[in-house]
C-alpha positions as CSV (number, residue, x, y, z in Angstrom):
1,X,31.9,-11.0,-36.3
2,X,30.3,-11.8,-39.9
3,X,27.9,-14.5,-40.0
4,X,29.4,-17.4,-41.8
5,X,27.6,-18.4,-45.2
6,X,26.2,-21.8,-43.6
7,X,25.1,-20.4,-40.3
8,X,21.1,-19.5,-40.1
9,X,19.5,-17.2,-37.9
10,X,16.0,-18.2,-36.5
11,X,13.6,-16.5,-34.1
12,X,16.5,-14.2,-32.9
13,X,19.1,-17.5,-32.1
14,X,22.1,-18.1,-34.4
15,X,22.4,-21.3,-35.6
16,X,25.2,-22.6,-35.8
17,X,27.2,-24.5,-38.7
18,X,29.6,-27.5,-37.8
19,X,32.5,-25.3,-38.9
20,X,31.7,-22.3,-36.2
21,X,34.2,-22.6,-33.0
22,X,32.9,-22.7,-29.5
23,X,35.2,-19.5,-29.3
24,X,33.2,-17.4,-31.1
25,X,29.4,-19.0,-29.8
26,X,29.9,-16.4,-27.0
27,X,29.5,-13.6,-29.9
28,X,27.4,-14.7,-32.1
29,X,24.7,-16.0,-29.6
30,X,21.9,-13.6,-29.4
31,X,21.0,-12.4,-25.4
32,X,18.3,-14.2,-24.1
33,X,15.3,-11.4,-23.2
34,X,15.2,-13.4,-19.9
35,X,16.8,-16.4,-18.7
36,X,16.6,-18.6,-15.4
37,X,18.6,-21.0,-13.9
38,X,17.6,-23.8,-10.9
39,X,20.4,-25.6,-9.4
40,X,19.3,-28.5,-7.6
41,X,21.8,-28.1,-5.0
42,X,20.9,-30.4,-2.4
43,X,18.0,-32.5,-4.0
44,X,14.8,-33.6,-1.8
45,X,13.9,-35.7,1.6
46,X,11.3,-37.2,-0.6
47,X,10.9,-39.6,-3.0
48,X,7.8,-39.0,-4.5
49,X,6.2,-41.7,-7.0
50,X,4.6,-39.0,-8.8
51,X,7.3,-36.2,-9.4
52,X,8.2,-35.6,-13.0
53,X,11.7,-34.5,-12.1
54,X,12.5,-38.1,-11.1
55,X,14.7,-39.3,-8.0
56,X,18.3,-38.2,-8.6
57,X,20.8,-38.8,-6.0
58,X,20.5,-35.5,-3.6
59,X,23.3,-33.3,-4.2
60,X,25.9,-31.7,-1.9
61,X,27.2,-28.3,-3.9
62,X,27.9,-25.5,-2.3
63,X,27.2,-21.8,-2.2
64,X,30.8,-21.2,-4.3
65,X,28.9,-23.6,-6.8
66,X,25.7,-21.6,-7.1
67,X,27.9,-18.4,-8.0
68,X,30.0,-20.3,-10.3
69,X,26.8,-21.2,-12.1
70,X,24.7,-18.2,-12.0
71,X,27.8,-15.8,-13.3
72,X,28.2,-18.7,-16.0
73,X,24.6,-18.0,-17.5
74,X,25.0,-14.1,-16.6
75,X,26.7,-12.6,-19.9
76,X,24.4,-14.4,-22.2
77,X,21.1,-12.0,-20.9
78,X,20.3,-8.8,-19.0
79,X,17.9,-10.8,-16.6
80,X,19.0,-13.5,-14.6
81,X,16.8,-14.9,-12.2
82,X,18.5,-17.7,-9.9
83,X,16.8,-20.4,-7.7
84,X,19.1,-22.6,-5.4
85,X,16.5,-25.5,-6.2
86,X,14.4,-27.2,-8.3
87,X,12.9,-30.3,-6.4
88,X,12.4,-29.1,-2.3
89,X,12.9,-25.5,-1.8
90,X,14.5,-24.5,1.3
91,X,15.9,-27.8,2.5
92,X,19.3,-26.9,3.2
93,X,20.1,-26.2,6.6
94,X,21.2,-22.6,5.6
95,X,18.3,-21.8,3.1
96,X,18.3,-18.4,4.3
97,X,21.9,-17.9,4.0
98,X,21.2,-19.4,0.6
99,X,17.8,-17.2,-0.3
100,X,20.2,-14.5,0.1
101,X,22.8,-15.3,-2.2
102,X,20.1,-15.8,-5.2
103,X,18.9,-12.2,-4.3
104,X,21.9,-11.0,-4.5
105,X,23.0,-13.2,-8.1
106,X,19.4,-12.2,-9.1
107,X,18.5,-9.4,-11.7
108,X,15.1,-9.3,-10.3
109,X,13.9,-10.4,-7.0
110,X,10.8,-12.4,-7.3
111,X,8.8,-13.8,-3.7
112,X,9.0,-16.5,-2.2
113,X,7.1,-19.8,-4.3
114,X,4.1,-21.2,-3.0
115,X,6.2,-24.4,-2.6
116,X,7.6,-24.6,1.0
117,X,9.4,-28.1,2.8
118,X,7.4,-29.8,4.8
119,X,10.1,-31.5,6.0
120,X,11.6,-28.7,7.2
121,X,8.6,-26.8,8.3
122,X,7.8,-29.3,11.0
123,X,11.3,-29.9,12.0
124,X,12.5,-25.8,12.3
125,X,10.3,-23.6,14.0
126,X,12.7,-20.5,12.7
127,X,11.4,-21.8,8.9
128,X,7.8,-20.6,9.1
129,X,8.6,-17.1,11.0
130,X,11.1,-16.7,8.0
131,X,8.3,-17.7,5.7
132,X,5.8,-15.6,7.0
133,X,8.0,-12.4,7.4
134,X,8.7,-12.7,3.3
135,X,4.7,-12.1,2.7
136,X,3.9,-15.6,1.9
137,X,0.6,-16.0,2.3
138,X,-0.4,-19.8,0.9
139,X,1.6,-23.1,1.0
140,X,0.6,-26.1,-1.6
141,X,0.9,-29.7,0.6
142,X,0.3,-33.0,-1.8
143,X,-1.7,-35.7,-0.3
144,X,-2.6,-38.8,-2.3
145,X,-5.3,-40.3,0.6
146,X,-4.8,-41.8,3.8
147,X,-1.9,-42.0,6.0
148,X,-0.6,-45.0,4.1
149,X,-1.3,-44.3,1.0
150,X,0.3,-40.8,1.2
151,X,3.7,-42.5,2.8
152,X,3.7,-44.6,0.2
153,X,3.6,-42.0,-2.6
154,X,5.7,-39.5,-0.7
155,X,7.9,-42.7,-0.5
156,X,9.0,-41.8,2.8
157,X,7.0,-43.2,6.5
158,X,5.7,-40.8,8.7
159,X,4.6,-37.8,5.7
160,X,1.1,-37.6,5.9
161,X,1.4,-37.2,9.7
162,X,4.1,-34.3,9.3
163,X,1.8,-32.7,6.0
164,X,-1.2,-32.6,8.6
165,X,1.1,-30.8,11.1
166,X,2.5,-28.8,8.4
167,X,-1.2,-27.5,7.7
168,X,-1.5,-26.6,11.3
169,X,1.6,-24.6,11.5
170,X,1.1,-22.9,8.5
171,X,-3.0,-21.7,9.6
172,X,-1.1,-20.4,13.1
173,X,1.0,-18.4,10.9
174,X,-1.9,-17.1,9.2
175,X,-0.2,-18.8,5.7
176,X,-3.4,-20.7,4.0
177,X,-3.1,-24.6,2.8
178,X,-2.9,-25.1,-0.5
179,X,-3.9,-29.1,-0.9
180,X,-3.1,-30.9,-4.6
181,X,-4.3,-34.2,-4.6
182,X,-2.8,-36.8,-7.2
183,X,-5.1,-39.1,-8.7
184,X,-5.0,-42.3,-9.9
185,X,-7.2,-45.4,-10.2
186,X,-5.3,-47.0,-7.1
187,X,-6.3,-43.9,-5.3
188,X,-9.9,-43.0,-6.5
189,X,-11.3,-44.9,-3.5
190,X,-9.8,-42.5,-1.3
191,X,-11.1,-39.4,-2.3
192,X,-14.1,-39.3,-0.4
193,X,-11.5,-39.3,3.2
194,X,-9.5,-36.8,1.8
195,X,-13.3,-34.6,1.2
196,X,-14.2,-36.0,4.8
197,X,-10.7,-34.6,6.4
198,X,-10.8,-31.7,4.8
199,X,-14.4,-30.8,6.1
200,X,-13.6,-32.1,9.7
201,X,-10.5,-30.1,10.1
202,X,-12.6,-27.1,8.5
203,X,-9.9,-25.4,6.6
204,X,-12.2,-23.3,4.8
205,X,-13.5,-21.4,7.8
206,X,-10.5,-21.1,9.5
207,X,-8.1,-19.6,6.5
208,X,-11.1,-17.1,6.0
209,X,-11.0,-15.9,9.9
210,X,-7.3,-14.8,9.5
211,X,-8.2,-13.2,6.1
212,X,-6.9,-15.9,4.0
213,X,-8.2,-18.6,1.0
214,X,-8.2,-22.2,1.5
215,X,-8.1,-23.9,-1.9
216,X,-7.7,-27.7,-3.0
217,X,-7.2,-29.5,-6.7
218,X,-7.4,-32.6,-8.3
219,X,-5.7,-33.5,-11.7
220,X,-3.2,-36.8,-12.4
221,X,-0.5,-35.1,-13.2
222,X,2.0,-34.8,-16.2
223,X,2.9,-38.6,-17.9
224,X,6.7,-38.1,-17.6
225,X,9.6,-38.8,-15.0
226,X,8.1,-40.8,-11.8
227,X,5.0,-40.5,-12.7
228,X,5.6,-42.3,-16.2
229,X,5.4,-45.3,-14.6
230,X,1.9,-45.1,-13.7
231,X,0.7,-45.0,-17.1
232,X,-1.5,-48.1,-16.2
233,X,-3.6,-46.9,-13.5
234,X,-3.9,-43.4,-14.7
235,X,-7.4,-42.2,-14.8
236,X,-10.0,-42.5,-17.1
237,X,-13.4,-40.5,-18.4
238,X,-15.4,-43.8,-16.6
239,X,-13.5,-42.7,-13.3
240,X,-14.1,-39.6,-13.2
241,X,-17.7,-40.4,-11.8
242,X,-16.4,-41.4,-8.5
243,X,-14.6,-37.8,-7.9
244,X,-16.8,-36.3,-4.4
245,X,-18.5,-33.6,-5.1
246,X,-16.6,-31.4,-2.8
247,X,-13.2,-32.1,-4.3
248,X,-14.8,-31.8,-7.5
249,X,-16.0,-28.0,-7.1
250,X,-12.7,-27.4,-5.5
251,X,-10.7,-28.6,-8.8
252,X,-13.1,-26.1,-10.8
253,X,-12.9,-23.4,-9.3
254,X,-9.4,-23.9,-8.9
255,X,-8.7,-23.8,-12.8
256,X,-11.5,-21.8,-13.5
257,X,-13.1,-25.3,-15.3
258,X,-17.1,-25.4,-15.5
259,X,-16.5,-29.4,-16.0
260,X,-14.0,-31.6,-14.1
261,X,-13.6,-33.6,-17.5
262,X,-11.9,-30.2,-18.9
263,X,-9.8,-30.2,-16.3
264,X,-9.0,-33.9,-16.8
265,X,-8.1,-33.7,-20.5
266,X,-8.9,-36.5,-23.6
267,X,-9.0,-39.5,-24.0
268,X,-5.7,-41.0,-25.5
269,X,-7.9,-42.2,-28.1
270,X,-9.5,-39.4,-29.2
271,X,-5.8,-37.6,-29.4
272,X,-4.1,-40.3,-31.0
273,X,-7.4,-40.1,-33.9
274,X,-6.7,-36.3,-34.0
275,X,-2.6,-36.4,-34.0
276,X,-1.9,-39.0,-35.8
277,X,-1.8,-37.2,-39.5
278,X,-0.2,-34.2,-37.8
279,X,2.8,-33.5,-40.0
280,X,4.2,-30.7,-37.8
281,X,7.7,-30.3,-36.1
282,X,8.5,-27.9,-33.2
283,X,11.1,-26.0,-31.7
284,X,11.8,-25.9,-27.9
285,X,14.1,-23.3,-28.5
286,X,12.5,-20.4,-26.2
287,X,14.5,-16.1,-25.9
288,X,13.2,-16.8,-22.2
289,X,14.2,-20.2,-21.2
290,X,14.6,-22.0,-17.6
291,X,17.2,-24.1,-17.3
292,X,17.9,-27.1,-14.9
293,X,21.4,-27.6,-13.7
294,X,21.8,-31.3,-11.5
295,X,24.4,-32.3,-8.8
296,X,27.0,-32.8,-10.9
297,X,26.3,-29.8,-13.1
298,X,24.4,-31.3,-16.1
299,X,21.8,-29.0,-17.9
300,X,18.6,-29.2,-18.7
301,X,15.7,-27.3,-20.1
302,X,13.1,-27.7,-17.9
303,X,10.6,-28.7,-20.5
304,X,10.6,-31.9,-19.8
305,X,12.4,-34.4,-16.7
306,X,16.1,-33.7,-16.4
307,X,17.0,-37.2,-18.3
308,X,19.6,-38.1,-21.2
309,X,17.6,-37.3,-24.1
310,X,17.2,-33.4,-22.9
311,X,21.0,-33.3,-21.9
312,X,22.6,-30.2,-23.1
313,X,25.8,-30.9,-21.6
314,X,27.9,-30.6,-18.3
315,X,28.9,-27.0,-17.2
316,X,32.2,-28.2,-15.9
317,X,33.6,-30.2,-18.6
318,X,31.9,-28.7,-21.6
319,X,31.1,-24.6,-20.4
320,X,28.6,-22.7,-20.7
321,X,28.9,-22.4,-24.5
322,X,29.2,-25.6,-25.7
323,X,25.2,-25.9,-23.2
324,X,23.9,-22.7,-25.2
325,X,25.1,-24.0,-28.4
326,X,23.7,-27.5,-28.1
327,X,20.5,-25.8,-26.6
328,X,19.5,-23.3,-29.4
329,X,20.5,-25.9,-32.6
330,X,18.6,-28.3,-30.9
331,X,21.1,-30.8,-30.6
332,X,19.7,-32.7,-27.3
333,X,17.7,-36.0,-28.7
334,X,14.8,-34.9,-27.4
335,X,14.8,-31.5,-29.1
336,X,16.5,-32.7,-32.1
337,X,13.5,-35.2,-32.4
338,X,10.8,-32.8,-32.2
339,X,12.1,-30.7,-34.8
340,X,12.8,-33.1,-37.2
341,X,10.1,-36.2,-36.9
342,X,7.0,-35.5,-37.6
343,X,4.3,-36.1,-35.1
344,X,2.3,-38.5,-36.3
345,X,5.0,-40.8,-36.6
346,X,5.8,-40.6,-33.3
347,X,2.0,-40.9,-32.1
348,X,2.1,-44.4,-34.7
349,X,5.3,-45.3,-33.1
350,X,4.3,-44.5,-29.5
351,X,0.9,-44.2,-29.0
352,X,-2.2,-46.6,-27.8
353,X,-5.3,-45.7,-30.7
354,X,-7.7,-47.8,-28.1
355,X,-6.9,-46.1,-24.7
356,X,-9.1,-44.3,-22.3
357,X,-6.4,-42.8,-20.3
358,X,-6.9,-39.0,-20.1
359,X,-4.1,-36.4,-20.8
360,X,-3.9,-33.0,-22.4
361,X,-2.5,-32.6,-25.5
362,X,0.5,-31.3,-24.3
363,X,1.3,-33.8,-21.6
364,X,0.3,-36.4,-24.5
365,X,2.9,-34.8,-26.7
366,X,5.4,-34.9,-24.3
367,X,5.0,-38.4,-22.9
368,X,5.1,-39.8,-26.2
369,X,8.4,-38.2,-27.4
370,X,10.1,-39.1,-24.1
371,X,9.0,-42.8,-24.9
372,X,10.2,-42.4,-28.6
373,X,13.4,-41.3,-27.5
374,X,14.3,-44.5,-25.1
375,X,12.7,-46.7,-27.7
């Protein structure tokens, strides 16, 4: 169809004017050069008081659901990943059954993640044969510090027992550990028994007689979701001082960092002194965009925590065009904010000129717009 006179076309996405009907979004909407979808089918044993996705109520949809979804999403590109998850992979009794399906709704079949359940993997003995038969060959495990602490944060009793098994059944399998550590100030004084457990179960030595890599990091995680609400113990440059050594040279190598305090970020001062002039907008809008679908079929892009500001819209009651639409004019609060405030009034508005938390820019950015949105 012809363009109409009020429609504008950006960065290969139509933009639509209020006059254009959802019938013809379908047509006027550019492919996407790649697009993925996560449906967070059956949500997560875990309530983590880190996790930027936040604790939605675990879903129940089915595998008729994932298809319904996936050949929703299909005519608008020629590749079409599809994940049956987007907080804990594979915790559905039938996550083979389910690994399946996305293979077969997939355009491209991609291996397995480096994310596994640990609440499955000590529960199932099936689960790491499966793993270990796809080629997986290192599993990342989150650990905070000592057994309470790390129940505490994986907000469920009993996890840092089942994360040290975990490590155990993986290393038989010949699958390396992966450990990230989340840090904190409420935490810092349990680094050095995470360095001391690490060395005493020797995890270095024994990934490297199977042929595999042990590897460990630090950082404190994005500002957004869960984790949002420890903006007031989150670390600082004076902090980072009581990182052990081991854990330290770890983090480095692990992001290829010659200094922890690169890997730690900025001060929020010093990025609120260079920001706060910034006249800039941005665009979300991506041509290979990954999008988060919830229990009851609300969409996200996964830019940010799947809250109300980034709503694009419900699947079921609004389709798939009405999402794209909303998604590519940047009609979600969040998006719509970022494009049309600038960003220094949203530092003025959001930010703290006298704090010593640290964050990279982008996790900054981010944090501060999802503040500005609620405020």
């Amino acid at each position: 169809m012809v363009m109409q006179s009020t429609d504008v076309y950006v960065g290969g996405f139509v933009f639509f004017s209020p006059t254009t009907h959802f019938t013809e979004v379908a047509d006027m909407i550019e492919p996407f050069t790649h697009l993925t979808v996560c449906l967070d089918m059956a949500g997560c044993p875990n309530r983590c008081r880190h996790c930027w996705l936040g604790h939605a109520p675990n879903g129940h949809l089915t595998e008729d659901d994932l298809t319904f979804v996936a050949e929703a999403f299909r005519p608008f590109t020629g590749c079409l990943p599809v994940y049956d998850w987007y907080r804990e992979p594979d915790y559905p009794d039938r996550y083979e059954a389910r690994w399946a399906l996305c293979q077969r709704l997939s355009d491209v079949h991609e291996a397995h993640f480096e994310l596994v359940s640990f609440w499955r993997i000590v529960r199932d003995p099936r689960y790491v044969q499966w793993l270990s038969a796809l080629g997986l060959k290192q599993a990342q495990l989150t650990l905070f510090g000592g057994p309470e602490t790390t129940d505490f944060y994986t907000g469920r009793k009993g996890a840092y027992h089942e994360i040290l098994e975990a490590m155990e059944i993986l290393i038989a399998h010949r699958i390396s550990p992966r450990i990230q550590i989340f840090v904190n100030q409420e935490n810092l004084c349990e680094l050095p028994f995470l360095e001391s457990l690490i060395e005493r179960l020797d995890l270095d030595n024994r990934c490297k007689a199977f042929g595999g890599e042990f590897s460990c990091f630090m950082h404190q995680g994005s500002c957004d979701g869960e984790n949002e609400k420890l903006y007031g113990i989150r670390v600082t440059s004076d902090d980072l001082s009581r990182i052990p050594p081991v854990l330290a040279a770890y983090t480095r190598k692990h992001f290829h960092r010659s200094r922890i305090e690169d890997v730690f970020g900025q001060t929020e001062q010093s990025l609120y002194a260079q920001l706060i002039d910034d006249s800039s907008t941005a665009s979300y809008v991506s041509r290979t965009p990954v999008f988060y679908v919830d229990g009851q079929f609300n969409v996200y892009p996964n830019v940010a925590p799947p809250e109300p500001a980034w709503r694009l819209g419900n699947l079921k009651a609004d389709g798939v065009e009405a999402v794209l639409e909303n998604y590519v004019q940047s009609k979600s609060i969040a998006q719509r904010t970022r494009l049309t405030v600038p960003l220094g009034r949203i530092v003025t508005s959001q930010g703290d000129p006298a704090s010593q938390r640290l964050f990279s820019e982008g996790d900054y950015i981010e944090y501060l717009l999802n503040t500005y949105c609620r405020r």
